[in-house]
Kinemage of the C-alpha trace (Angstrom):
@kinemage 1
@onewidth
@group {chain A} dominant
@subgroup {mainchain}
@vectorlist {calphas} color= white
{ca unk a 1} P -11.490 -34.483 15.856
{ca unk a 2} L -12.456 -31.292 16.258
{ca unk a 3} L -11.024 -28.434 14.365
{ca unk a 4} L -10.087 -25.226 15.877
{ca unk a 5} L -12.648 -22.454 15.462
{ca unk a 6} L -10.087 -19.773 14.273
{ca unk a 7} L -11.440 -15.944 12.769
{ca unk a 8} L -9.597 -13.982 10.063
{ca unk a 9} L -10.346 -10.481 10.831
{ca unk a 10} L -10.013 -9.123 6.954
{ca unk a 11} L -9.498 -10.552 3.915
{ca unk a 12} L -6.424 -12.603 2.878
{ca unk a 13} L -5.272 -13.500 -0.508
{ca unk a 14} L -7.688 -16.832 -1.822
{ca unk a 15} L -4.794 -19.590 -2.064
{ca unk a 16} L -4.293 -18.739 1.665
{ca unk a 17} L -7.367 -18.877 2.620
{ca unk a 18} L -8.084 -21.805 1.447
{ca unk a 19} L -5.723 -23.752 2.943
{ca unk a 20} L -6.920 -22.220 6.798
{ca unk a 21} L -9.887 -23.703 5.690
{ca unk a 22} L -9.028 -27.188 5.028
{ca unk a 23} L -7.006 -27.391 8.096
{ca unk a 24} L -9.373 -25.238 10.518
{ca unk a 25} L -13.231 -24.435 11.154
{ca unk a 26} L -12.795 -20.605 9.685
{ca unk a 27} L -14.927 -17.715 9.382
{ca unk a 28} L -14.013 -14.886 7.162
{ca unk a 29} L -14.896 -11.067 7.048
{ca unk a 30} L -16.951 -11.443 3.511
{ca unk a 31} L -17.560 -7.838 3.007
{ca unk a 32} L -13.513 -7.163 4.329
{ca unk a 33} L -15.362 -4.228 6.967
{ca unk a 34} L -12.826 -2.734 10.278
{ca unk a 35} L -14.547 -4.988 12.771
{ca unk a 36} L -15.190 -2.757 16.374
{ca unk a 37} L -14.177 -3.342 19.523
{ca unk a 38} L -17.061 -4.929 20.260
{ca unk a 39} L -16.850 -7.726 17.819
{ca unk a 40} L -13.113 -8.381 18.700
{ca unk a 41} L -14.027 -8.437 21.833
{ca unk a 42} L -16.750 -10.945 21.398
{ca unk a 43} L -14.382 -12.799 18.407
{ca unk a 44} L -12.087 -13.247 21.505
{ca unk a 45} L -14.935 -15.396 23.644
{ca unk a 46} L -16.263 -17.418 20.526
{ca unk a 47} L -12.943 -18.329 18.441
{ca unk a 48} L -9.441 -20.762 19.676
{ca unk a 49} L -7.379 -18.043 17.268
{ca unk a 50} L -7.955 -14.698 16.109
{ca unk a 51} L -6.092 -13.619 13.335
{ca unk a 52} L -6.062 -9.722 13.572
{ca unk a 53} L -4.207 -7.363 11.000
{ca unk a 54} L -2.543 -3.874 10.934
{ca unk a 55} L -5.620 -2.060 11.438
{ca unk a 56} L -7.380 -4.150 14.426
{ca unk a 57} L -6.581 -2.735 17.630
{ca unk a 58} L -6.449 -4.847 20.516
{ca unk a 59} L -5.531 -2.560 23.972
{ca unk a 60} L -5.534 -4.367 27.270
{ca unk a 61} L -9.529 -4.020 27.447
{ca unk a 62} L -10.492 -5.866 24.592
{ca unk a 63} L -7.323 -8.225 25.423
{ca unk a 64} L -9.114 -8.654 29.018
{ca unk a 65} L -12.164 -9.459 27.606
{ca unk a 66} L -13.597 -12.260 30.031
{ca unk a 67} L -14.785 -15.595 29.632
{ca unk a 68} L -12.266 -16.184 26.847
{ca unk a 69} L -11.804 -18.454 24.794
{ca unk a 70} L -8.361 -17.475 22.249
{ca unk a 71} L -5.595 -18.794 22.942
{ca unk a 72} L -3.305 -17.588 20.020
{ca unk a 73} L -3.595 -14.223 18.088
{ca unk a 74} L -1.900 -14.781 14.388
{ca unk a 75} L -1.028 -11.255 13.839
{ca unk a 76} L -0.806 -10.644 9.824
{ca unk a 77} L 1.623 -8.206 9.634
{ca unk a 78} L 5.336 -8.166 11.263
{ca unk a 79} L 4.324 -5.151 13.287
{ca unk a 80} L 2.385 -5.527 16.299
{ca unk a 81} L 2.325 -2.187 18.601
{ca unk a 82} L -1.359 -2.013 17.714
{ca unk a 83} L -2.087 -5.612 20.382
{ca unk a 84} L -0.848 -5.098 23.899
{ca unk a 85} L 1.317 -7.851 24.073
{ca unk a 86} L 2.001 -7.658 27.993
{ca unk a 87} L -1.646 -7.912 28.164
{ca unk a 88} L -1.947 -11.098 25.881
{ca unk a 89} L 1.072 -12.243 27.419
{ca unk a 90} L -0.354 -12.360 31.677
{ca unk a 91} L -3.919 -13.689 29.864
{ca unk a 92} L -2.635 -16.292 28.616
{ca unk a 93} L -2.417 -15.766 24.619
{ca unk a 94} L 0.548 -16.497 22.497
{ca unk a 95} L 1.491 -13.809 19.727
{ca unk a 96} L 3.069 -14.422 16.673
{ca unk a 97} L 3.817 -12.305 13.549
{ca unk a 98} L 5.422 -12.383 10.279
{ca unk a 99} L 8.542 -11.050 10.135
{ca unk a 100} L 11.131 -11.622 6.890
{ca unk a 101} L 8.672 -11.845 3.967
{ca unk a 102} L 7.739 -8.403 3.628
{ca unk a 103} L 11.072 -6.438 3.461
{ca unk a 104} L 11.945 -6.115 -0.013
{ca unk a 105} L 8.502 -5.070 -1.148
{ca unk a 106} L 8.314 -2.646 2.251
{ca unk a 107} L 11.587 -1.116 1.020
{ca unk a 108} L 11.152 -0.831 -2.562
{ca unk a 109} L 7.806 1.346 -1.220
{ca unk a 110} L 9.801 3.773 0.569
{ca unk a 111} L 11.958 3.936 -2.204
{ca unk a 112} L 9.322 4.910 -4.816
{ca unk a 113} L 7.820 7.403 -2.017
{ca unk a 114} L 11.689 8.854 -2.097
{ca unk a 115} L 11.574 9.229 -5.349
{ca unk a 116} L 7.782 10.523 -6.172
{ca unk a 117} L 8.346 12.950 -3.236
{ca unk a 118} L 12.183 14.120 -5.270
{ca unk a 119} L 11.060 14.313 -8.441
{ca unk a 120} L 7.437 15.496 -7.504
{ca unk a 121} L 5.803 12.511 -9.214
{ca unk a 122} L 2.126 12.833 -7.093
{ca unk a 123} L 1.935 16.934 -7.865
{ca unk a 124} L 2.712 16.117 -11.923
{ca unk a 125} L 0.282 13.308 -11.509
{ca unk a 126} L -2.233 16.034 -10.307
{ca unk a 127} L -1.290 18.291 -12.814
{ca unk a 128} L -1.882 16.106 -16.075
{ca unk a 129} L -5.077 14.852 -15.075
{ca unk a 130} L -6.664 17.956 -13.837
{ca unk a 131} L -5.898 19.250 -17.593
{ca unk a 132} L -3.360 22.015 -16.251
{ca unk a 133} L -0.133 20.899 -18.077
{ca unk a 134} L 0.543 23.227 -20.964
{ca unk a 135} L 3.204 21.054 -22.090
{ca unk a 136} L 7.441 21.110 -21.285
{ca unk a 137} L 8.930 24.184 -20.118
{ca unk a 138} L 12.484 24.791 -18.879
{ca unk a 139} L 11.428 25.758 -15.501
{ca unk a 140} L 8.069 23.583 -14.996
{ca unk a 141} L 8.226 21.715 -11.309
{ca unk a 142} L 11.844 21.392 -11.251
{ca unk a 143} L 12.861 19.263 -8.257
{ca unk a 144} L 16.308 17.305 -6.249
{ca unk a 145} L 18.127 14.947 -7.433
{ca unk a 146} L 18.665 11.384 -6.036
{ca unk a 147} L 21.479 10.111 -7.374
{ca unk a 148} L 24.404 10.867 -5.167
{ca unk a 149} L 23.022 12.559 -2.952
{ca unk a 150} L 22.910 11.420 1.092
{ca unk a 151} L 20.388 8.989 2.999
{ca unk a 152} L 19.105 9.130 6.330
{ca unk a 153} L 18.108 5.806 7.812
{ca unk a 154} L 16.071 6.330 11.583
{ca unk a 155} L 16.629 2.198 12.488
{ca unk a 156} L 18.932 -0.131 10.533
{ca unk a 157} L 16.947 -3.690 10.329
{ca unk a 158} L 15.991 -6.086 7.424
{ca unk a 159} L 13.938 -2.998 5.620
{ca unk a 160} L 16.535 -0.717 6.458
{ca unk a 161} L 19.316 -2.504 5.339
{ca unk a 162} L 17.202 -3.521 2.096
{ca unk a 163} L 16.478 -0.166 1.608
{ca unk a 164} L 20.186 1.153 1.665
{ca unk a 165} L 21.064 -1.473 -0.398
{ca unk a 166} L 19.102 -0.219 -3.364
{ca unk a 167} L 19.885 3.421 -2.334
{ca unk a 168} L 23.453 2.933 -2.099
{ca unk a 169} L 24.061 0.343 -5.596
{ca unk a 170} L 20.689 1.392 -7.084
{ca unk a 171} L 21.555 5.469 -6.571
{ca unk a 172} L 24.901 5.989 -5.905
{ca unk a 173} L 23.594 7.705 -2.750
{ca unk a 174} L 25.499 7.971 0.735
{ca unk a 175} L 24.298 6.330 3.795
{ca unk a 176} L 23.811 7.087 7.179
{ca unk a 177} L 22.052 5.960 9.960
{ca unk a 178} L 21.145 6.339 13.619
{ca unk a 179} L 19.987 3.260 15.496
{ca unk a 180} L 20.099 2.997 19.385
{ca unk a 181} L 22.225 0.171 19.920
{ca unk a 182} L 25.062 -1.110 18.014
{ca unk a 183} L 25.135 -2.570 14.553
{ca unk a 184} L 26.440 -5.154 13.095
{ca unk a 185} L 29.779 -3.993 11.622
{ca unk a 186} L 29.753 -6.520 8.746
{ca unk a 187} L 25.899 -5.008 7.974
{ca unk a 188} L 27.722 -1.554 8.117
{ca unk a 189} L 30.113 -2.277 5.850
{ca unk a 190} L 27.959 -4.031 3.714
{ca unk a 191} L 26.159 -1.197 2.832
{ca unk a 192} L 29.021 1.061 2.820
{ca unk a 193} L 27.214 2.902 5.507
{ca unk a 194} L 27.780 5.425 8.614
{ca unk a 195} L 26.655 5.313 12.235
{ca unk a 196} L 25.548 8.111 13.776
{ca unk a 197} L 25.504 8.626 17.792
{ca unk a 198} L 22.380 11.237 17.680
{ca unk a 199} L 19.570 12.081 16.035
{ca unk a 200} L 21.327 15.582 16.400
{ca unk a 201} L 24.425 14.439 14.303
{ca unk a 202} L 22.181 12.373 11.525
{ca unk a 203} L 19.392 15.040 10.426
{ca unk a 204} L 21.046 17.911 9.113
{ca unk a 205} L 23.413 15.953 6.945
{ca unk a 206} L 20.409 14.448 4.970
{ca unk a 207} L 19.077 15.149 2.122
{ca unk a 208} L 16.588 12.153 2.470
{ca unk a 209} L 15.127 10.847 5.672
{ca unk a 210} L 13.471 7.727 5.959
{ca unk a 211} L 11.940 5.919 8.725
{ca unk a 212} L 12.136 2.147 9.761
{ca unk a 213} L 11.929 2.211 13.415
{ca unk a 214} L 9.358 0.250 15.022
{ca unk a 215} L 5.909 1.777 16.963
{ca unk a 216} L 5.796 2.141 20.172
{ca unk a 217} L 6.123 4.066 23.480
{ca unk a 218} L 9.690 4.533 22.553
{ca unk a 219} L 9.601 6.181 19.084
{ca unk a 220} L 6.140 7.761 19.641
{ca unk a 221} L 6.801 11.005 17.632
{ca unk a 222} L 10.669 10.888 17.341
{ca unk a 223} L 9.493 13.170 13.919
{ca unk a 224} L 8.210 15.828 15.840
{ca unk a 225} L 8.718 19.970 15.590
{ca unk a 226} L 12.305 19.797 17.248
{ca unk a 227} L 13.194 17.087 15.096
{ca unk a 228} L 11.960 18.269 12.030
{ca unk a 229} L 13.991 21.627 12.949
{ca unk a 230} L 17.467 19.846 12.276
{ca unk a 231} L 16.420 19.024 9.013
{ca unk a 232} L 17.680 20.862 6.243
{ca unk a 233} L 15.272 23.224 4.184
{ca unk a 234} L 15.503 20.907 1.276
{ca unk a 235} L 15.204 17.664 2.161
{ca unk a 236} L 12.488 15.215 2.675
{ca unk a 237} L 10.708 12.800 5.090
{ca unk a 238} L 9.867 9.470 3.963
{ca unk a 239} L 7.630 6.949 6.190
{ca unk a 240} L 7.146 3.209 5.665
{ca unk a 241} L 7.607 2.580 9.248
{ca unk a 242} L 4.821 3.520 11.662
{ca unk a 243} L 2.515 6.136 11.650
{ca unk a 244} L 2.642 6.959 15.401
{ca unk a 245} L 6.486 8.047 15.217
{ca unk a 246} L 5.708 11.102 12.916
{ca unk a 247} L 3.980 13.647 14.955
{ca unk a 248} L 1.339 14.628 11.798
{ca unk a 249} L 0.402 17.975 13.226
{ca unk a 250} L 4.239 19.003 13.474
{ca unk a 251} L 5.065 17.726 9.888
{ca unk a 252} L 2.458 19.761 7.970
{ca unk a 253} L 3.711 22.560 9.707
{ca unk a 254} L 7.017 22.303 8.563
{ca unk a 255} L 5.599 21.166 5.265
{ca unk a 256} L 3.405 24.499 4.662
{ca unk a 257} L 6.377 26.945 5.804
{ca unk a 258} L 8.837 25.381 3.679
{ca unk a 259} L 10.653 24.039 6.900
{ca unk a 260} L 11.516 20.922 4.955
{ca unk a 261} L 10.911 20.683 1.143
{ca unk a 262} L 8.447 17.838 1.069
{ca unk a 263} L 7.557 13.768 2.531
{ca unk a 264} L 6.465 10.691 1.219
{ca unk a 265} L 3.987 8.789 3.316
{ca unk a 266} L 2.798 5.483 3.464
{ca unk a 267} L 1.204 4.937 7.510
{ca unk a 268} L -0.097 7.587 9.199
{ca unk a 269} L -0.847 8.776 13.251
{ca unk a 270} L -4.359 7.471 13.920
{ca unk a 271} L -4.580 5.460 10.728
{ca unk a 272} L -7.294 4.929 8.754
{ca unk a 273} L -8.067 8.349 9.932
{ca unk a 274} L -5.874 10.503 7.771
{ca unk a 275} L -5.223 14.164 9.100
{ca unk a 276} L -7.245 16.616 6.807
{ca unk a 277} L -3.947 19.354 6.763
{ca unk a 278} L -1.957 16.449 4.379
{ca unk a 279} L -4.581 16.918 1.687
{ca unk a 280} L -4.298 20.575 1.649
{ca unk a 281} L -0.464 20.428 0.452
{ca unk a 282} L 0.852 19.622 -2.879
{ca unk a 283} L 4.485 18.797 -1.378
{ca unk a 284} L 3.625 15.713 0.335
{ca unk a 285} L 2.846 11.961 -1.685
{ca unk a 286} L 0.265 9.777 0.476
{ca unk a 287} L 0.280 6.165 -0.428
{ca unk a 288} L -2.835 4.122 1.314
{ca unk a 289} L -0.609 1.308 3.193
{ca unk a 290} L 1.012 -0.326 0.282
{ca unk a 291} L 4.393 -1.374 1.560
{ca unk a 292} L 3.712 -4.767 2.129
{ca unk a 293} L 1.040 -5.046 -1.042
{ca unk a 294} L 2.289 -7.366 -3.405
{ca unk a 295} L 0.972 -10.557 -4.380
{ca unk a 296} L 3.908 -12.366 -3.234
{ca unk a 297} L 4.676 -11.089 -0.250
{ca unk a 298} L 0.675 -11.071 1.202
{ca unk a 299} L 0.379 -14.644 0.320
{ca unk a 300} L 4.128 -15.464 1.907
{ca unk a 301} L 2.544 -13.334 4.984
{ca unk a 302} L -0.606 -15.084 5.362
{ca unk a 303} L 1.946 -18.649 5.362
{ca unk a 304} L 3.546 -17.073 8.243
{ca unk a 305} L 0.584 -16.983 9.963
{ca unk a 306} L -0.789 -20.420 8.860
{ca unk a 307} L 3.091 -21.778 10.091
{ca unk a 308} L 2.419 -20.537 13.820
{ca unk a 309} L -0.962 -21.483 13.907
{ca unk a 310} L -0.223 -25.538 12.897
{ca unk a 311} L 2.729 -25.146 15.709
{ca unk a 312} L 0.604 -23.952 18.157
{ca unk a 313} L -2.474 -26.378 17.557
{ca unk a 314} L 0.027 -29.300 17.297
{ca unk a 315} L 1.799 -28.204 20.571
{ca unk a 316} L 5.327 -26.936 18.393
{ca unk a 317} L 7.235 -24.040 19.370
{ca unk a 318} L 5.880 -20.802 17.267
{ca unk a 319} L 8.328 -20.016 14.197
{ca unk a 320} L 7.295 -16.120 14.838
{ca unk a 321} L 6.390 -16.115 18.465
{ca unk a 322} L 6.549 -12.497 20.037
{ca unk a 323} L 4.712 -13.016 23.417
């Protein structure tokens, strides 16, 4: 029997790769490159699955590519605002992704960025290694505390809930929250946490943001210069999330007139391409992407995707299935 011809678009851990390649005819990205739109849209015509990632973007005109022959893209990665799914959906290709296995490790990112960005960890960094540290003064980068003090959640899934959880028992610290529609009340007082009806009622409470709404249409720049305005002048903006939902031009304004005191960034607007005004400023820690980047949780990932690809080759419902 023939085996499925399926592409994975960059490089996966090796124990995961080499069980796609007992069970499937695979081809790899050797030298790990950002394929184009051209060779998605040509991986789309030559391969039965495409396995894209985080950074592969698949719009409706690579998705309508014709003369087609995917049937399944095995999206590494639990978000997926990057493939048009309505698109894959009236073509004709099933979606999956791989949601569960990343959220302590996504969590315990924004965490550290919560803390680097508090206790100025990046700028000290800086300091020591550029030779400028003249040793410990009473007054040298002095910065907030964490314990105790109050945490903003924007969304209140798995990595929100795992990050209050180690905010709240880890930290001592209070938590609130604003998610559109209603949470569980057992996950509320789990947590020991507080709804919030508004954006408006959550942001000027904080002393921490952080951000685990998905991408999208609907959260497209909820951080934006109106936004940002409720916050108070000393607290900070931390972003595991998406990079779309912070409006990058609007933060580094309030970053450079003190409008907020600093953020912690993993994903940014446009990623890879990384707005030149965030290098300028010494109040802002930029991590390349790391939430999900642990051994562990990159190999559990790339099982995900191996799961929904034996279901859908086998004719099995997908575990993950989105569209």
């Amino acid at each position: 029997m023939t085996k499925p011809k399926v592409l994975i678009t960059r490089r996966w851990p090796d124990s995961v790769e080499q069980k796609l390649q007992q069970l499937f005819d695979v081809s790899l990205n050797l030298d790990d490159h950002p394929m184009s739109a051209q060779e998605l849209s040509a991986a789309l015509q030559e391969y039965d699955a495409v396995c894209p990632s985080v950074c592969d973007s698949l719009p409706a005109e690579i998705i309508n590519t014709p003369n087609k022959r995917c049937r399944i893209l095995g999206n590494f990665g639990v978000g997926y605002n990057h493939i048009d799914v309505n698109a894959a959906r009236e073509q004709g290709i099933a979606v999956s992704n791989t949601p569960g296995v990343l959220t302590e490790s996504t969590a315990d990112i924004a965490m550290t960025l919560l803390l680097m960005s508090a206790r100025r960890g990046a700028e000290g960094d800086r300091l020591v290694r550029s030779g400028g540290c003249s040793g410990w003064c009473p007054t040298q980068m002095m910065s907030s505390d964490v314990t105790g003090a109050t945490l903003g959640l924007i969304g209140f899934g798995r990595i929100a809930q795992a990050m209050a959880r180690k905010a709240h028992f880890g930290f001592g610290m209070r938590i609130l929250f604003y998610k559109p529609t209603p949470a569980d009340p057992e996950d509320i007082s789990r947590y020991h946490a507080q709804a919030c009806a508004s954006l408006e009622e959550l942001l000027p409470q904080c002393d921490y943001v952080s951000l685990h709404c998905p991408g999208g249409a609907d959260t497209r720049h909820i951080i934006n210069a109106r936004t940002l305005s409720l916050m108070k002048p000393s607290a900070h903006l931390i972003n595991s999330a998406r990079g779309d939902v912070v409006d990058s031009q609007a933060l580094i304004d309030a970053l450079t007139a003190g409008k907020i005191a600093g953020a912690g960034l993993d994903v940014y607007e446009n990623e890879p391409r990384l707005h030149p005004g965030f290098l300028a400023l010494e109040n802002v820690t930029l991590l390349p992407h790391l939430g999900s980047a642990t051994i562990a949780t990159r190999t559990a990932m790339g099982e995900k995707v191996l799961a929904n690809l034996q279901a859908f080759f086998t004719g099995q419902p997908l575990p993950d299935r989105v569209a």
